[in-house]
C-alpha positions as CSV (number, residue, x, y, z in Angstrom):
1,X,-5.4,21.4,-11.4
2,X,-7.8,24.1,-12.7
3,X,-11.7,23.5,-11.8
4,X,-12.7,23.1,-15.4
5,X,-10.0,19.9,-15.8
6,X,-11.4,18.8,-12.3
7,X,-14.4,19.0,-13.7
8,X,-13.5,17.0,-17.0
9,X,-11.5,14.4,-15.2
10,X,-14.1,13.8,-12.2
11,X,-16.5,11.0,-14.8
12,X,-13.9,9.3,-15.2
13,X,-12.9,9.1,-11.2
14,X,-16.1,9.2,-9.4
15,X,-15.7,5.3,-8.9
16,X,-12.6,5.3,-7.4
17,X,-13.3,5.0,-3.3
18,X,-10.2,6.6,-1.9
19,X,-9.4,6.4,1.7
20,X,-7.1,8.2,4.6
21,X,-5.1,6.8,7.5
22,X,-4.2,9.6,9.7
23,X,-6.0,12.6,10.8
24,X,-3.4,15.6,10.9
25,X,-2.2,18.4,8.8
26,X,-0.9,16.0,6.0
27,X,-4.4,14.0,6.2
28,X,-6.2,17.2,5.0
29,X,-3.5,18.1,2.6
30,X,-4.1,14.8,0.9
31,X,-7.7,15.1,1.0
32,X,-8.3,18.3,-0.6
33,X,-6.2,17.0,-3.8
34,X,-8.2,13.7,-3.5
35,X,-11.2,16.0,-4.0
36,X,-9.8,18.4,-6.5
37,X,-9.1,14.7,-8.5
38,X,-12.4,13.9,-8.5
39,X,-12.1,10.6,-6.3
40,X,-14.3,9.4,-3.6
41,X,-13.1,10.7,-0.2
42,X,-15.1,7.6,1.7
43,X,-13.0,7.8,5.2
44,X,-10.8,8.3,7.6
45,X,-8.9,6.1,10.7
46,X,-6.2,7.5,12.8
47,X,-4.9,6.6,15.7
48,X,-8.0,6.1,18.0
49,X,-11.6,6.4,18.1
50,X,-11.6,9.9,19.4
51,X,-9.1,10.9,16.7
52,X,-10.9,9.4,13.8
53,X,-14.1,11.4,14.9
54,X,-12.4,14.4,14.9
55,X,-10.8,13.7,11.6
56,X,-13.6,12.5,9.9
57,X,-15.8,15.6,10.9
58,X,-13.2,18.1,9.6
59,X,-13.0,16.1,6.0
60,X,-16.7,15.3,6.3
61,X,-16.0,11.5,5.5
62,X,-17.0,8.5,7.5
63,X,-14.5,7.6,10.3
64,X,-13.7,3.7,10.3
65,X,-13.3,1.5,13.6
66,X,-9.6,-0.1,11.9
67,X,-7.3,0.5,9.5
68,X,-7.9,-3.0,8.0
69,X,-11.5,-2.1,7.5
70,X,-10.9,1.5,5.8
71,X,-8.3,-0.6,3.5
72,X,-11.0,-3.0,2.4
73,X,-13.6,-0.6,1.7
74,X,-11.1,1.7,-0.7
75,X,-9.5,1.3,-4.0
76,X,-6.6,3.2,-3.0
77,X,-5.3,4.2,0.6
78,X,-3.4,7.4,1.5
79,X,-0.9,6.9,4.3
80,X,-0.3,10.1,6.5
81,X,0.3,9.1,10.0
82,X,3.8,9.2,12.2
83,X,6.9,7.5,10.1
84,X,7.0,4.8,12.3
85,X,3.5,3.2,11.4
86,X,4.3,4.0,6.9
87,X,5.8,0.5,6.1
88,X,3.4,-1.4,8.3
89,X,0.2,0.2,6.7
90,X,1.3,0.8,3.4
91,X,2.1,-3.1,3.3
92,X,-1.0,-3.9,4.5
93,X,-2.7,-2.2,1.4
94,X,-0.8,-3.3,-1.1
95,X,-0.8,-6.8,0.6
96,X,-5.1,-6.4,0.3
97,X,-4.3,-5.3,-3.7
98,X,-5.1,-1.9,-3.0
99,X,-2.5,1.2,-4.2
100,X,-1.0,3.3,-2.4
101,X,0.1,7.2,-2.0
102,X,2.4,6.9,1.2
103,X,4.0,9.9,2.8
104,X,7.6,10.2,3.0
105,X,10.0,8.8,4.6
106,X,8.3,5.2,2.8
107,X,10.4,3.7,6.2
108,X,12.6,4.4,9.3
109,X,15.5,2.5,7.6
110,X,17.0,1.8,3.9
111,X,16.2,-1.8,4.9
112,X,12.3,-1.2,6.0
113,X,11.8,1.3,3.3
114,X,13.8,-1.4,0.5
115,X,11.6,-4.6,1.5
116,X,8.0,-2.1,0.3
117,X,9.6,-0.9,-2.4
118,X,10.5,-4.8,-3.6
119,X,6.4,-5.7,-2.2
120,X,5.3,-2.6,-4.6
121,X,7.4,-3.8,-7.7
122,X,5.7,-6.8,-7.5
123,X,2.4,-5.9,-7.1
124,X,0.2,-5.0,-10.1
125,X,-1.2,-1.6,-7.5
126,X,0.3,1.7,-8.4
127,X,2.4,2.9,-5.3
128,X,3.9,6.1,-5.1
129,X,5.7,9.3,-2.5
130,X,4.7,12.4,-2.5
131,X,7.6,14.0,-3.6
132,X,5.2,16.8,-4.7
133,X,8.3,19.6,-5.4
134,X,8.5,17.8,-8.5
135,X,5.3,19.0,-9.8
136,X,5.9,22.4,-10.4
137,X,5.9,23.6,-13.5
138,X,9.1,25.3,-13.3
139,X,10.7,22.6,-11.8
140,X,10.5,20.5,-14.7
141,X,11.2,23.8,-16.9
142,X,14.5,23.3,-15.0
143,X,15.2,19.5,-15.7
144,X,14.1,20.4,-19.5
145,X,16.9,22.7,-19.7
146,X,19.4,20.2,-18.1
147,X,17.9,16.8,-20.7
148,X,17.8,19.6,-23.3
149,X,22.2,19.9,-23.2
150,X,21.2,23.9,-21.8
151,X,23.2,23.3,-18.9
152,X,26.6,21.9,-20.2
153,X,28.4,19.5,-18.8
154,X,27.6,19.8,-14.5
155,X,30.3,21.7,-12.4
156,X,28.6,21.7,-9.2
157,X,25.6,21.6,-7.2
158,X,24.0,23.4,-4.1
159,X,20.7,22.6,-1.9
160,X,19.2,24.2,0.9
161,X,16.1,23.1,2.7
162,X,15.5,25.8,5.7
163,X,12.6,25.9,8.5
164,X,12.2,27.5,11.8
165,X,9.4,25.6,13.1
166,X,11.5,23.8,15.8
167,X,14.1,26.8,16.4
168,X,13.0,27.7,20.4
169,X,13.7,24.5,23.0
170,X,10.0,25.2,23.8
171,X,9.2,23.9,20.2
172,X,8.5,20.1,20.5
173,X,6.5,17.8,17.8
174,X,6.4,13.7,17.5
175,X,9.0,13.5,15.0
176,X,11.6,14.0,18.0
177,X,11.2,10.9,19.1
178,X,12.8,8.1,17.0
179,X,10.3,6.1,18.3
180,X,7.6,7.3,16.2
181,X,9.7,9.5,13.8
182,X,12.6,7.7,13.4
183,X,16.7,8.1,14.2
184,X,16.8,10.8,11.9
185,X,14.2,13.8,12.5
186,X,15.1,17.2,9.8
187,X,16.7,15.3,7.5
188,X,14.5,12.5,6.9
189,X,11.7,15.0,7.3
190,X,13.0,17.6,4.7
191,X,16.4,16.6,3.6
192,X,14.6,13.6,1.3
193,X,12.8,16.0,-0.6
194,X,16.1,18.0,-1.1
195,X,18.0,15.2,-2.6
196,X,15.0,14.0,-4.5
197,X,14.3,17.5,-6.4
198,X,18.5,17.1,-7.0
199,X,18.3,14.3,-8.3
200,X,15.6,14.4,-10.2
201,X,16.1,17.9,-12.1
202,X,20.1,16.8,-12.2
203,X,19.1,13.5,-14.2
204,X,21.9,11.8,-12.1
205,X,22.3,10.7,-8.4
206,X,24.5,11.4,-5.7
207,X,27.1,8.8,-5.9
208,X,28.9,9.5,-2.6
209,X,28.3,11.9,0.5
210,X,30.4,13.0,3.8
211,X,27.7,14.6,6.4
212,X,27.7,16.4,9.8
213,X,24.9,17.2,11.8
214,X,23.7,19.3,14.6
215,X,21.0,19.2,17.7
216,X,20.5,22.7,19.1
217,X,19.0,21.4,22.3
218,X,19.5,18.4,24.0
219,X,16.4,19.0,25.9
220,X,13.3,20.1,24.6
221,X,10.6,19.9,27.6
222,X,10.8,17.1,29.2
223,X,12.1,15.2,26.3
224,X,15.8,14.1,26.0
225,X,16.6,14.2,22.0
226,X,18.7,11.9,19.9
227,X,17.4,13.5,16.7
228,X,19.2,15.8,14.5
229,X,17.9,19.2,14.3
230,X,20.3,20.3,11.2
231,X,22.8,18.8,8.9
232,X,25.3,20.2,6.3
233,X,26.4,17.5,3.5
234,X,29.1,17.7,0.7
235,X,28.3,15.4,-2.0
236,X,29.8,14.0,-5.2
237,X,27.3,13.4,-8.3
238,X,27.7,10.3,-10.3
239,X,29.3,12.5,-12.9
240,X,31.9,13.7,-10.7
241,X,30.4,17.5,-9.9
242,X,30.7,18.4,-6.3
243,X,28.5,20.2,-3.8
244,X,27.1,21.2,-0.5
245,X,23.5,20.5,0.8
246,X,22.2,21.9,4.4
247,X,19.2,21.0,5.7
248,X,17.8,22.8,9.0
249,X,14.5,23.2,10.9
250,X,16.0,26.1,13.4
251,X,17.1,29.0,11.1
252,X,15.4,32.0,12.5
253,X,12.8,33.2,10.3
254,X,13.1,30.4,6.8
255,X,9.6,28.9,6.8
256,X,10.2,26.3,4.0
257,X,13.1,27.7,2.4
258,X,13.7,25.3,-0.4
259,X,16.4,26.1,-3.2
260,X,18.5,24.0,-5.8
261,X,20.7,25.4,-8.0
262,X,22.6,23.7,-10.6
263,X,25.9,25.4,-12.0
264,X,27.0,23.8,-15.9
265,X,30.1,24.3,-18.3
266,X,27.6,26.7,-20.4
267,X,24.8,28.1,-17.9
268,X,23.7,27.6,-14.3
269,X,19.7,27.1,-12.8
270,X,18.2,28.0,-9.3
271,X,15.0,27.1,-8.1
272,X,13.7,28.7,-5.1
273,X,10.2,26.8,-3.7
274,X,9.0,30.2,-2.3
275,X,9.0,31.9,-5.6
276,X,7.6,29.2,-7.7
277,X,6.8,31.4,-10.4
278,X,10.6,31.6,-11.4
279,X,13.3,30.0,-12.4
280,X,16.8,31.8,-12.8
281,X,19.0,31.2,-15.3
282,X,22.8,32.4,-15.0
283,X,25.2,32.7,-17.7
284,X,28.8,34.6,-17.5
285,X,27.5,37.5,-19.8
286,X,23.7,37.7,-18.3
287,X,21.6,35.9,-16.0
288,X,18.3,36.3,-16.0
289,X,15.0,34.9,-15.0
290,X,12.2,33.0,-16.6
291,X,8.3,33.3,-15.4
292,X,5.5,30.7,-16.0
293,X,4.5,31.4,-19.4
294,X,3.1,28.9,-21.4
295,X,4.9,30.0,-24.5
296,X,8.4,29.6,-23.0
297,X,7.3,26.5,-21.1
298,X,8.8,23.1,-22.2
299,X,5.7,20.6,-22.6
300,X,5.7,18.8,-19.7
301,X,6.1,21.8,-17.7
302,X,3.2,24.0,-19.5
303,X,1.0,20.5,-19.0
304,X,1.6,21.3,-15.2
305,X,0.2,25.0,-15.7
306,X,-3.1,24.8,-15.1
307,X,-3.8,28.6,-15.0
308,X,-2.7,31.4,-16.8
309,X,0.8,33.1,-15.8
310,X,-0.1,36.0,-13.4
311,X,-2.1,33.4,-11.4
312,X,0.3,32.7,-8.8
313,X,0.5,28.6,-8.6
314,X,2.0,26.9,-5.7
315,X,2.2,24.0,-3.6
316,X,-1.4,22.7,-2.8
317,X,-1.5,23.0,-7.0
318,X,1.8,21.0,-7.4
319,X,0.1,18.3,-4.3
320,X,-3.2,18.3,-6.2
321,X,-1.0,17.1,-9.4
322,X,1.2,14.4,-8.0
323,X,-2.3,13.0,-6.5
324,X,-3.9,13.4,-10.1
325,X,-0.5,11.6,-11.8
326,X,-1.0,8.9,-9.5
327,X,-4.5,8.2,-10.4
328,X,-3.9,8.8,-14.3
329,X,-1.5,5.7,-14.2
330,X,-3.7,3.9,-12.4
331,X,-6.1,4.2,-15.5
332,X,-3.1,2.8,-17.2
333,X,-1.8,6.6,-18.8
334,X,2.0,7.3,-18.9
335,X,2.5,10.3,-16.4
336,X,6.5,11.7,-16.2
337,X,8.2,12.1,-13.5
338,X,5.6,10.5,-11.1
339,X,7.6,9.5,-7.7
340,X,7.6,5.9,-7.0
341,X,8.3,3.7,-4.0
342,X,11.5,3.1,-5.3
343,X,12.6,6.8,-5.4
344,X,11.2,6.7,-1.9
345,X,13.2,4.0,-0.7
346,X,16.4,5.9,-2.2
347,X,15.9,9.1,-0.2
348,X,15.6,6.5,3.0
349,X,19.3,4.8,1.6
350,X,20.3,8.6,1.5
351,X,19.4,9.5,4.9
352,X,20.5,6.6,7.0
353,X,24.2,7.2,4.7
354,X,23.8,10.8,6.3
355,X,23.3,9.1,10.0
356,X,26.6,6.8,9.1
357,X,28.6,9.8,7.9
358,X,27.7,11.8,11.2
359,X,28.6,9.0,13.2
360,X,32.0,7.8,11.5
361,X,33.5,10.6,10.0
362,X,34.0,9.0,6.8
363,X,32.3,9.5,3.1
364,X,29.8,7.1,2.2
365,X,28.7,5.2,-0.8
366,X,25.0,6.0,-2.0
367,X,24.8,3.6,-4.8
368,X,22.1,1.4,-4.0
């Protein structure tokens, strides 16, 4: 969102008291797009006292003594601590009537992750997953040119989501254990935003998948792991198109290496997160590639382009316009494409189908 709209939008938000439950990178991610919003930023709790001081120094906010008392001071509460403790706070806003922006994954099972999405649906709060790959721009130039008949009929699909931030056995983070993180660690991390951009630019799902993965160390530290540190998929799309989808956060050198590309009966798209400027476009006789301009933008897409092309956008901008979507609809607008706890609870029914796969061997059902 460009200062000037920031500017135009924050009258209309400067009532809304917005607060943050955790204290870490995400925390401050979410906090700057609160700002750029125009919300109140009110406060902070994580974990403990001496967290929640630290936290609410770096944001400049008050730090709260509970979680229940930081929910009942707020219009809306932003939940951005360890996987473990998502369902269990986010219920206890919506429970209080407040909505909620919960980070991904929305639980540490389809089941957990199900039961909020059913307690959202019947609440009257907004509730929604940063799935923030969705907003940008040419992202949703690539699902115009799939709803638009551009693409043809769907042949097959590919997805990559790479890292390297746990590729030494010296590399160790809370997410290995399935205590806090959950039985599934790069996947559920990563590999839900894969299959949520998929399915989202595809306009279909994926109606069946058989998965492998991989731990690269069975020791990191001190710390025997049960988590999965990769894992390669091949799915099949509701329409029948096939594919392959690898997820990994130990390829040597791919900081967040995130691609899709979609391959039609009359032309094929790839999206590459780290040039988010662009969006290829293949065709037998020519491919070529199309750059943010406004004038070749679908509308939806040239409503997320906030700047002029040649003013690189990336993903703080895309962050600070899922967080602006989510407020718009709580003013009762009609935003596209905004994530929901529903689309959250289908990337958890993905991931724990990727754990049964690895386990049995077999291909498994998606369908919810």
């Amino acid at each position: 969102m460009s200062e000037l709209q920031s500017q135009q939008t924050a009258p209309s938000m400067q009532d809304l008291k917005v607060g943050v439950i955790g204290g870490g990178f995400m925390a401050r991610t979410h906090a700057q797009a609160i700002r750029r919003a125009g919300a109140q930023l009110v406060g902070v709790r994580s974990n403990g006292d001496g967290s929640t001081a630290r936290a609410a120094s770096a944001l400049g906010v008050t730090g709260f003594n509970s979680v229940e008392a930081l929910i009942e001071a707020c219009d809306v509460i932003h939940v951005t601590t360890p996987n473990a403790q998502h369902a269990q706070q986010a219920a206890a806003a919506l429970n209080a009537g407040r909505s909620v922006i919960c980070e991904k994954p929305l639980g540490t099972s389809a089941g957990e992750a199900s039961e909020l999405a059913r307690l959202a649906a019947q609440s009257p709060a907004v509730a929604t997953v940063p799935f923030v790959y969705r907003f940008h721009p040419m992202v949703r130039q690539a699902r115009a040119h799939v709803r638009e008949g551009k693409l043809g009929r769907l042949l097959t699909v590919r997805g990559e989501y790479l890292q390297d931030w746990m590729h030494a056995v010296s590399d160790n983070n809370w997410r290995v254990d399935p205590e806090k993180g959950g039985a599934s660690r790069a996947f559920a991390d990563i590999g839900s935003h894969l299959v949520d951009l998929l399915e989202f630019v595809a306009g279909q799902r994926i109606a069946s998948l058989n998965a492998s993965t991989g731990i690269a160390y069975p020791q990191r530290s001190d710390v025997q792991v049960s988590t999965e540190d990769a894992a390669a998929l091949i799915v099949r799309m509701e329409s029948g198109a096939i594919g392959t989808l690898l997820v990994s956060q130990v390829n040597a050198g791919r900081k967040n290496a995130l691609t899709i590309e979609l391959s039609g009966a009359q032309s094929a798209i790839e999206f590459q997160q780290e040039k988010p400027e662009e969006l290829w476009i293949g065709k037998p006789e020519a491919s070529s590639v199309l750059s943010r301009q406004a004038s070749d933008l679908s509308p939806d897409a040239a409503r997320l382009s906030v700047v002029p092309a040649g003013h690189p956008m990336g993903y703080l901008d895309a962050f600070a316009a899922f967080v602006a979507d989510s407020y718009a609809t709580l003013r009762g607008e009609a935003r596209e494409g905004l994530p929901t706890f529903a689309d959250g609870a289908r990337a958890c029914r993905i991931t724990d189908a990727v754990l049964e796969s690895a386990r049995t061997g077999r291909w498994i059902d998606t369908n919810d």
